[in-house]
N, C-alpha and C positions, 0 to 999 in steps of 0.2 A: 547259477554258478556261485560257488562260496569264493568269499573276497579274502583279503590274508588278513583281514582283522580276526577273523575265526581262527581259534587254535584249538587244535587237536586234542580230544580227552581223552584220556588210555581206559578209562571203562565207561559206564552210561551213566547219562543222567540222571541228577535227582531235582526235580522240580518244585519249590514256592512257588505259587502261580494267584496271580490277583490280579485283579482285571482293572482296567484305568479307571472305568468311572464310578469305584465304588468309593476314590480316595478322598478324605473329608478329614478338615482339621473340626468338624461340628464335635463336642462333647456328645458322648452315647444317650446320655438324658433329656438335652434338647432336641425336640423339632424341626427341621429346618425351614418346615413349608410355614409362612404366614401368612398374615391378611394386612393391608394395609388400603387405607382410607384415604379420596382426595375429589373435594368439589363434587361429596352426595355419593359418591362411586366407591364401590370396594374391587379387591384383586387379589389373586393369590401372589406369593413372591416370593422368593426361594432366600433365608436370611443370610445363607453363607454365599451366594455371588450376585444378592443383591437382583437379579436377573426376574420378570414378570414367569410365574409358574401356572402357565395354560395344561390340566390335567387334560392327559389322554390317553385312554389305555383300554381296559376289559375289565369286565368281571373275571376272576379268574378261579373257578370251580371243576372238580373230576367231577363229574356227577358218575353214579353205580345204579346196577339194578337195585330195588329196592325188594326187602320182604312185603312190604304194607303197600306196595303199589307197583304200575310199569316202572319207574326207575324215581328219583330223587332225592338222592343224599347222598352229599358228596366223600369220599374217601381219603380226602386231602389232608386231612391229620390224623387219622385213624393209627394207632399205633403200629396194626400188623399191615399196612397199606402206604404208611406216608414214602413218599420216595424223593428225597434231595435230588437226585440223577435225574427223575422227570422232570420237576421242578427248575430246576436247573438250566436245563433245555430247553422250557417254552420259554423261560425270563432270558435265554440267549438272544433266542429270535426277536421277542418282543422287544427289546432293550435295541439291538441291532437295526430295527427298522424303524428306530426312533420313539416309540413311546415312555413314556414317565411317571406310569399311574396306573396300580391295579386295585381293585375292590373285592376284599375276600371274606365269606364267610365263616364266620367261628362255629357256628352251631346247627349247621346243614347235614343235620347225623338223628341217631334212633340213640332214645334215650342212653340204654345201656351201655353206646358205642359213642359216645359224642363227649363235650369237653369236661361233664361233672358227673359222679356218681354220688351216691347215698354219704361218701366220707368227703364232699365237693369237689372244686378245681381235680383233675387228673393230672398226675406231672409231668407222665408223657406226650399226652395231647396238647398243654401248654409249652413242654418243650417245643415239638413239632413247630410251632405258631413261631417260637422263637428262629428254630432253622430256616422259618421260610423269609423270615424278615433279614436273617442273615443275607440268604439268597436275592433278595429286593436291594439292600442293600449296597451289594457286591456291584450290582448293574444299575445304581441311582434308580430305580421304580420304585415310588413310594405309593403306600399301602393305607386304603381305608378298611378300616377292622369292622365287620358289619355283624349286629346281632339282628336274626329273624326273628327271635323268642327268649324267653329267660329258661333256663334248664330246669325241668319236671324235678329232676333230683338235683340232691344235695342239697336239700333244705334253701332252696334260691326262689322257686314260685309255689310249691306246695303249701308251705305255711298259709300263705295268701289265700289259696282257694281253699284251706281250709275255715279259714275267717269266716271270707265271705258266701261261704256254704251255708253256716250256721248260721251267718244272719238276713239272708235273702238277700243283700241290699245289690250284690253286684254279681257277675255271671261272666265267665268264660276270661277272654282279653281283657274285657271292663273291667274286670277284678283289677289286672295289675298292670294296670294304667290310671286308674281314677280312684284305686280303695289304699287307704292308706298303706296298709299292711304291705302294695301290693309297689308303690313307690320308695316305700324303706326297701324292699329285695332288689330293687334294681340296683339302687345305691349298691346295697352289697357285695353285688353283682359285681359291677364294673369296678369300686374299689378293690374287691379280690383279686380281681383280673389284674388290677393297675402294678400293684404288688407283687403278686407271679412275676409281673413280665422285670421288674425291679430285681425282686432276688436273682434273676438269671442274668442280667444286664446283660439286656434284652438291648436291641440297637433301636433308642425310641427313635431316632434321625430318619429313619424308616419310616417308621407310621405318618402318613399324612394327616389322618383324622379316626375321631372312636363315632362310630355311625351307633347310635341308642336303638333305630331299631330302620328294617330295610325296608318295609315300607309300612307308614301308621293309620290305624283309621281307628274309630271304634265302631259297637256291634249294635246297632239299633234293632235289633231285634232280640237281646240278650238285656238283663236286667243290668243297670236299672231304669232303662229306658224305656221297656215294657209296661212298666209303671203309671199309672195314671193317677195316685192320689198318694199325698203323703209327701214328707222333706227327706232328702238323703245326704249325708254329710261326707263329702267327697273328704280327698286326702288333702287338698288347701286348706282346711278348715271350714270354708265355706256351706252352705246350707241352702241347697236345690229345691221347689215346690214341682213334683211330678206330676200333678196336674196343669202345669204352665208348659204349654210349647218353646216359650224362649227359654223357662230356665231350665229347659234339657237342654238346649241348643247353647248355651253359656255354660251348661255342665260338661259337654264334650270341648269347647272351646276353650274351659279357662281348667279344667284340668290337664285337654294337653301341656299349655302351656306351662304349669306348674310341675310340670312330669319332667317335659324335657329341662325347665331351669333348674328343676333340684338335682336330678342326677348329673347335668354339668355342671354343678357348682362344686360337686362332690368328687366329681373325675378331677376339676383344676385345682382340687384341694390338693391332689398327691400327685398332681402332673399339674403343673402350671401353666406350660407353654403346648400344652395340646390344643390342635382342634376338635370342635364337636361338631354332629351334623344329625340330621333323622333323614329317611328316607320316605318319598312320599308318591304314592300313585296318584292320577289324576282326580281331585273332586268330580262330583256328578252335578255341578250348578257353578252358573247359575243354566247354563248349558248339559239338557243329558244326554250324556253317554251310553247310559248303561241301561237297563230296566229291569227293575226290582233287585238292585243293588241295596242291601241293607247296611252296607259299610260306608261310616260320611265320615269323612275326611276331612276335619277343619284346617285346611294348611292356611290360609291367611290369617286364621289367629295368631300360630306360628310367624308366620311372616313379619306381623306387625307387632307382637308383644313378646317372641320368645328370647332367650340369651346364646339360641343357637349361636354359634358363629356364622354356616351357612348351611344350604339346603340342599338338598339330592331329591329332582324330578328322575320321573320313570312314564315315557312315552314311545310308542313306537308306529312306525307307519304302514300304513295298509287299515287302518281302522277307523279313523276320525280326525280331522285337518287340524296340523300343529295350532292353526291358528287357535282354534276353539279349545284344546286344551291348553295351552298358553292362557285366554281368556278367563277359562277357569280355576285355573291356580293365580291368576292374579299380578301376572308376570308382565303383563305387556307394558313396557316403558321401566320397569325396577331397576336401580341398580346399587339400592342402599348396603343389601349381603351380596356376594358371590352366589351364584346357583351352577349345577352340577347336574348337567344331562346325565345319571347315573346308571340309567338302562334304556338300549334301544338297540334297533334290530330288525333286519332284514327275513323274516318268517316263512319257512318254507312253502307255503300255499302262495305267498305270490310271485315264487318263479321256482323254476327247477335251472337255472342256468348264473353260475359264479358271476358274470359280470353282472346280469343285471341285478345281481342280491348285490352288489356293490354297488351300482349308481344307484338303489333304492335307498342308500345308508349312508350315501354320499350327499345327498341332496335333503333327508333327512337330518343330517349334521350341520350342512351349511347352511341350509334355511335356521334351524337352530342356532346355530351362530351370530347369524345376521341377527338373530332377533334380540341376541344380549347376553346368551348364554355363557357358563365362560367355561365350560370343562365338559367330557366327553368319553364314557365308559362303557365299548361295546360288550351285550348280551351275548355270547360270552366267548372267550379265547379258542374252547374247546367244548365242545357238545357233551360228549363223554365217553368215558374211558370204555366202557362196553357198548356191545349193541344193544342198547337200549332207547335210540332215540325213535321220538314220536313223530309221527305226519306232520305236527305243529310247532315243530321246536323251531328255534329260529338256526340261519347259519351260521356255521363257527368261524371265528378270526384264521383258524389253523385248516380247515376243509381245503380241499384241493390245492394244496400246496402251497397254503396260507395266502388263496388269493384276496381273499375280504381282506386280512391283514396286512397287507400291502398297500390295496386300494386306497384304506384309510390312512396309513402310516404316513406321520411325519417325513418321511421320507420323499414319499413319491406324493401325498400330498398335506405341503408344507405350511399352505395357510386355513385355519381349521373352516372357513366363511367358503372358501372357494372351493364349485363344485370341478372335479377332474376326470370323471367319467365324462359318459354321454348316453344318450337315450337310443335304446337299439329297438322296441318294440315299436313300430310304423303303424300297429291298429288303435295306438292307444289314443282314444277321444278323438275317434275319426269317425265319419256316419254309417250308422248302421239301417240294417232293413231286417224283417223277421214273415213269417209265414202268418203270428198270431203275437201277441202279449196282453199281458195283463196290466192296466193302468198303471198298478203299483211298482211295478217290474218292467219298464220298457226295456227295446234294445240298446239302448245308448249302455244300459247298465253293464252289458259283453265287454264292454272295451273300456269301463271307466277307471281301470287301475286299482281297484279294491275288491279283489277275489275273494273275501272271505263274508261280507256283511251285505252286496248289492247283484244279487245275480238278476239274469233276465230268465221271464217262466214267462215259459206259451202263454199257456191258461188252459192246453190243449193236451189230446193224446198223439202217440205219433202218428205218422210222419209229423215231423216240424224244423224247419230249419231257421238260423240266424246268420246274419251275412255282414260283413265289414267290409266300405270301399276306401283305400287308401288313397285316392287321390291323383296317384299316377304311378306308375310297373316300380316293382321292386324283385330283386332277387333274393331271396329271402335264406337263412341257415336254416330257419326254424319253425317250427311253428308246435304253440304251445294251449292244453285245453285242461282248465281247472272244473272238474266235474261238481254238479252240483245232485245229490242223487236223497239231501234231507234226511242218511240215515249212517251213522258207523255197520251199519251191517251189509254184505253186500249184494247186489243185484244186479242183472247181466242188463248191459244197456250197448251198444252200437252207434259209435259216432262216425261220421264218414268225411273226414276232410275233401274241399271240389276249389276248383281257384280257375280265375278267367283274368286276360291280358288287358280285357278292359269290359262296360258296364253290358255291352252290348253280346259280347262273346259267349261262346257255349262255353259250361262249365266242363273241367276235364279233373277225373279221379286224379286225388294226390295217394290218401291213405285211408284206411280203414282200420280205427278200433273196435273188438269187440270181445264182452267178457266182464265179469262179475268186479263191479267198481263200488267204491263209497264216498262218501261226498271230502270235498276237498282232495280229491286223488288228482294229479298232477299226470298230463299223458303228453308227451313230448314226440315228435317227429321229425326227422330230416334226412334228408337223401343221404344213403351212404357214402355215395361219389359225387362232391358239389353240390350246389346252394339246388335251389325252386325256381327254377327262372321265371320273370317275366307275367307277375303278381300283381294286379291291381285291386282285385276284388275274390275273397276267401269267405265261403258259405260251408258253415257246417250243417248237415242233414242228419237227424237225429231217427231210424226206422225204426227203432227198438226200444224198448222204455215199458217199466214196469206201471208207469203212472205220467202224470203231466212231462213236457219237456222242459228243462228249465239247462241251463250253462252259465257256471260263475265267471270265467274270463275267457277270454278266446285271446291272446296273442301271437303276434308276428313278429320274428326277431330276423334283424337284419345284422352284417356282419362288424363285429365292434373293433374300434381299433384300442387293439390293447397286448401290441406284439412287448412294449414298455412293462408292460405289469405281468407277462408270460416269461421275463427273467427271473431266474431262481432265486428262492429267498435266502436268505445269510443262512452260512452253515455253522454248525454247532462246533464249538470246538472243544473236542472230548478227552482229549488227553495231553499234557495237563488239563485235570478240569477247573475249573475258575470257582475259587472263594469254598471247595470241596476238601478234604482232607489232604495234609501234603502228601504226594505220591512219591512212594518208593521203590515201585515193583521194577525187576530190573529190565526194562527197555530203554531205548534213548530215540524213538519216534515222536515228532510233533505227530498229532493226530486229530482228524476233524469227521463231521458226520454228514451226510445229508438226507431229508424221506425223497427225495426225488432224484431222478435220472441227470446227471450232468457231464458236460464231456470234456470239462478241464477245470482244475483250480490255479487259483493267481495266491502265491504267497506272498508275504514280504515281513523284513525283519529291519527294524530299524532300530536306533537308540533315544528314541527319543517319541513321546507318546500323538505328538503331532505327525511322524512321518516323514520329516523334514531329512534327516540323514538316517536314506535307506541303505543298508548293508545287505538284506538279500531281497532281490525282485524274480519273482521264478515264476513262472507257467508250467503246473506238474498234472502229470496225467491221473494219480492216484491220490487220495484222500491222507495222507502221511508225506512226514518229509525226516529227511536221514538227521537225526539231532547229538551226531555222535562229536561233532565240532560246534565248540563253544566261543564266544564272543571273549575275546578279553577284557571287554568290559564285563563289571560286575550285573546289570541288568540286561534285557535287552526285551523289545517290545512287538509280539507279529500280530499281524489279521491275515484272513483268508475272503475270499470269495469266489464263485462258480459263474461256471459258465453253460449254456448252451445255445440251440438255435437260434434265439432270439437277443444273445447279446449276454455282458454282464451283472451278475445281481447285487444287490448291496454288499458292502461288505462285513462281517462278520462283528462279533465283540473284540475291543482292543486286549490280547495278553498278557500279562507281565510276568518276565522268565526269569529266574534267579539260578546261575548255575552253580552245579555243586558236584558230588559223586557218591556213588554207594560204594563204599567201603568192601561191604560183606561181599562176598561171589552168591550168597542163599538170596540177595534184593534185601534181607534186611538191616537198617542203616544200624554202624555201630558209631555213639559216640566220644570218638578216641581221642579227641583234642578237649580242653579245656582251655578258658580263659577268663578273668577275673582281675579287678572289677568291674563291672560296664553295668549303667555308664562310669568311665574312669576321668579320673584328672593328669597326675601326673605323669603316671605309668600302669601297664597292665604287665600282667603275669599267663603266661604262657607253658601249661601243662601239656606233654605228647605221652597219652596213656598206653600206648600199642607199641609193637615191634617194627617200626620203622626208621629207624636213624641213618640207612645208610641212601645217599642223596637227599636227606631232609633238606627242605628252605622253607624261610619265611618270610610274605614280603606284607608291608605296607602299604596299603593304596587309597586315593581321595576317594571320595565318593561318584567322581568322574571318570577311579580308571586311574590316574595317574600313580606310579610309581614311587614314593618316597621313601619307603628302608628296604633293603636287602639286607635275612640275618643268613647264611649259611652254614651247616652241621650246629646248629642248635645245641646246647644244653636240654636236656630231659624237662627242665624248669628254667623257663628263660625269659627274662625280663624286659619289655620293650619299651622305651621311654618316648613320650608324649607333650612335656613339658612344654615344648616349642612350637608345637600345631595348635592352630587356631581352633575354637569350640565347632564342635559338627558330629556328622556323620562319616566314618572310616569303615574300611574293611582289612580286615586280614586274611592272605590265602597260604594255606600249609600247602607243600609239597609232598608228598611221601612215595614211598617206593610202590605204591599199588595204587596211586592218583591225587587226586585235587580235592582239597578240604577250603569252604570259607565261612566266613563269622561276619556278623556283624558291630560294630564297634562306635559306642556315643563316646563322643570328648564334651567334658562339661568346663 
């Protein structure tokens, strides 16, 4: 119900629309994000409220099909592709659900189509960069700028490898990371960049940090590490013997280092208040990972000698125990930089079910926390824009109705250490039994939580089965079988899920798969109507099999409580759109969006960005509200949120409404009022260029709404004096015979 502070518009609205938390008294040129230092510990800290700034947010990438492969390269600046509208939308929801932090790539594109060509920088695609930081902006999510590579064209790494072509000394990435030639172009690089974003004034308060490259290694098996005899004189100046194993090993180590201090000396040359960062995947030592990994990664020389500011790890679970790559990067007990959990993620092989790809990335994050971490950037917001995704991508923040993004979200959970899920699979590292295995491969491995690297194999042909006893009945939703079949191509195999009430019981058929699978394929089960009842002990029997029997996970999922995280997420709100061009078309509907089914929305309209003094509190059945009655005050502030079975969902980004009118009857605005000077001192001047004098007024008003001059039938040119009002911000609203005209007005 509309209150009588609403007064009546006689045509529709025209909308200013900006949204609360983009407002900031920071200068466009400053940073706001910084680092500060106390008792050996560093932090991030937001310079303009002063406040501890814990990054959390996504990567935030389209990814496309790709011509040169199944998909990867993102479409997110692309000129014929970039879309403010999409953009817009995810930094609603993400922004809404709490986050403060995205990490995006500049240069996740196909040469021809990416941010340089043969004449460099592209304007459009630099523009684009610019709008989306607008958009981060608009919604306080501040942005790490991340380069993958230096661009083939525009003379940025071509010179370089032409260098080092002709002189054998360096090869592929080595080139331009450790050859001279190949650290002047990154310079070049990133000062061009710095400039662009300059000439646009660009909104640096945005940028959290310029990321030198997403994640660094060099290429030991590319020169000039192939090398065994002879000195090479890296881009430090220095002089390497490549028949010495340490001074290859000090070659990779003291060139990174000299890599990343020359080109951040050269970024704060023209930016002085930015951060810097590199991005780094886990070393292979002193713990390995990996086998026959020819990429080593010196991140402790970094650590201990570079002028980074701070660092960006890239880990994820299902592979190898946080501890041990913790170990390996060198992390355990640090806290002289900030580090930046910068990629992680929940991977489709180890569950096909939303909740538990949330507690896997929940418990992921909090164990990382706990261990010192200080920031938190999931892999990625959004899988991708087509169907292009892989068996092995990981889950998106935005998949089924953004329930990962939720899970995680500051929201629903508000301290990044604390895990807030719970564990629903009941087989997990509970004893198992098998018909056969192989030493290397026992059964314990069915259930030990790493689907992808520890399967259990008979040793045998079929028949063979593997069995899990949970300990005591469960009813189960689910039951879940990550195949292990050793090929992408596929071959018919029969799995026969059997489950007994207890150890002693006959086994009774649940389900039966059968049909041409390939490994890592994901085969999921559950009774149409209600759970599995009365589960203690689950044997799979495998009668079919082109070769040995082996299964990478067998899980049991029982029923999670998560009626909390099944509320709808914030809805968009699309019309006005926030921080998007001002709209003039002629409607006067609030308007909002949702991807999901919801059976009511909660508006409200208040004056005040806190919510404190609401004017409208409504429960509306459709996605639009009637906006043809205006607030007499000159702003006014709404959010929406949804609702369904399970309750209400956050609520939306806060609006800011400026009311006005469209003149034209066509929607488009004419401007028929003039006024001049402003800002003014003494007096302003007041031009009415249209055919309106008959009920003209003009009235005065504080910046709160109140009322101070009434002019009535105006002069064509009419003069309003000021002398007396204190320095601020005013408004003037015209009256005219076809509606409401208002201005803004500084008194100096």
């Amino acid at each position: 119900m509309l209150f009588d502070k609403l007064l009546l518009c006689l045509i529709c609205l025209s909308f200013t629309f900006l949204n609360v938390f983009g407002q900031t008294a920071v200068p466009r040129s400053e940073h706001r994000i910084g680092i500060k230092h106390s008792g050996g510990s560093a932090s991030f800290f937001d310079k303009e409220t002063g406040e501890a700034f814990v990054p959390r947010g996504f990567n935030y990438i389209q990814l496309v099909q790709s011509p040169a492969g199944p998909y990867g390269e993102s479409q997110l600046f692309q000129p014929d592709s970039h879309s403010p509208e999409d953009i817009d939308d995810d930094f609603q929801r993400i922004a809404a659900l709490g986050y403060n932090s995205l990490r995006v790539f500049l240069d996740l594109c196909r040469d021809e189509r990416c941010i340089a060509d043969q004449n460099g920088l592209i304007d459009e695609y630099v523009d684009n960069i610019v709008n989306l930081l607008e958009r981060a902006r608009q919604y306080n999510l501040f942005v790490m700028l991340t380069m993958n590579w230096l661009p083939d064209l525009g003379d940025y790494s071509g010179p370089a490898h032409e260098i080092c072509e002709q002189s054998g000394e360096f090869f592929g990435g080595n080139c331009l990371v450790l050859s001279p030639k190949g650290v002047e172009l990154y310079v070049t690089f990133f000062q061009d960049l710095i400039r662009a974003l300059q000439d646009r004034n660009a909104p640096f308060d945005a940028i959290w940090s310029y990321q030198l490259r997403n994640e660094f290694f060099v290429e030991h098996h590319h020169a000039p590490f192939t090398k065994n005899s002879g000195m090479i004189t890296a881009a430090n100046g220095k002089s390497y013997d490549m028949g010495s194993a340490q001074d290859k090993k000090l070659l990779g180590e003291e060139g990174l280092v000299y890599w990343a201090n020359t080109i951040t000396s050269a970024i704060k040359a023209l930016d002085p208040t930015a951060l810097v960062t590199c991005g780094f995947f886990t070393p292979n030592d002193p713990i390995q990972l990996r086998e026959n990994d020819t990429r080593i990664v010196p991140f402790r020389a970094a650590l201990e000698n570079s002028e980074l500011d701070f660092f960006d790890i890239h880990m994820y679970p299902g592979f190898d125990r946080q501890v041990d790559n913790l170990e390996n990067y060198g992390l355990i007990g640090y806290s002289a930089k900030p580090i930046v959990l910068g990629e992680y993620g929940t991977f489709l092989p180890l569950t096909a079910d939303d909740y538990n790809a949330a507690f896997i990335s929940d418990v992921w994050q909090s164990d990382a926390c706990q261990a010192g971490i200080d920031g938190f950037l999931y892999w990625t917001w959004e899988r991708h824009r087509t169907a292009a995704s892989n068996n092995d991508d990981p889950w998106g923040g935005a998949d089924e109705g953004a329930f990962l993004g939720k899970a995680l979200s500051p929201f629903f959970k508000p301290d990044p250490c604390e895990v807030v899920t719970s564990e629903t699979n009941v087989a997990l590292r509970k004893n198992t039994a098998a018909s056969m295995s192989i030493p290397e491969n026992p059964s314990d491995w069915v259930v030990d939580g790493n689907p992808t690297q520890t399967p259990w194999i008979s040793g045998g042909f079929p028949p063979q089965w593997v069995e899990v006893d949970f300990g005591r009945q469960y009813d189960l939703q689910k039951i879940e079988l990550v195949v292990e079949t050793g090929s992408d191509d596929p071959h018919h195999y029969t799995h026969q899920i059997m489950a007994r009430s207890s150890p002693g019981a006959a086994n009774r058929n649940i389900h039966t798969f059968s049909g041409d699978r390939v490994n890592f394929e994901q085969l999921s089960y559950q009774e149409p109507a209600g759970l599995i009842n009365n589960v203690r002990v689950l044997r799979i029997t495998m009668p079919e099999a082109p070769g040995w029997i082996a299964l990478h996970e067998l899980r049991a999922i029982v029923p999670a409580d998560r009626d909390h995280l099944d509320v709808p997420s914030p809805p968009i709100l699309s019309y006005p759109r926030p921080g998007l061009e001002n709209i003039t078309a002629s409607k006067s509907n609030l308007e909002w969006k949702s991807d999901i089914e919801a059976s009511a929305s909660q508006l409200q309209i208040a004056v005040d960005t806190a919510f404190q003094e609401i004017l409208v509190d409504e429960v509306i059945n459709e996605l639009n509200f009637n906006g043809n009655d205006l607030l007499s005050k000159e702003v006014f502030f709404w959010r929406v949120r949804l609702q369904n079975a399970k309750g209400w969902g956050p609520w939306s980004v806060v609006g800011k409404v400026q009311p006005g009118v469209i003149v034209s009857t066509a929607g488009q605005r004419k401007e028929i009022i003039k006024f001049y000077p402003n800002p003014a001192d003494e007096q302003i001047t007041v031009e009415n260029l249209g055919d309106n004098q008959n009920g003209l007024k003009y009235e005065l008003l504080s910046s709160t709404g109140d009322r101070l001059k009434v002019i009535t039938n105006p002069l064509p040119t009419q003069t309003i004096t000021l002398g007396s009002l204190p320095a601020g911000v005013y408004f003037l609203r015209v009256y005219l015979k076809d509606g409401v005209w208002s201005g803004r007005i500084v008194k100096i």
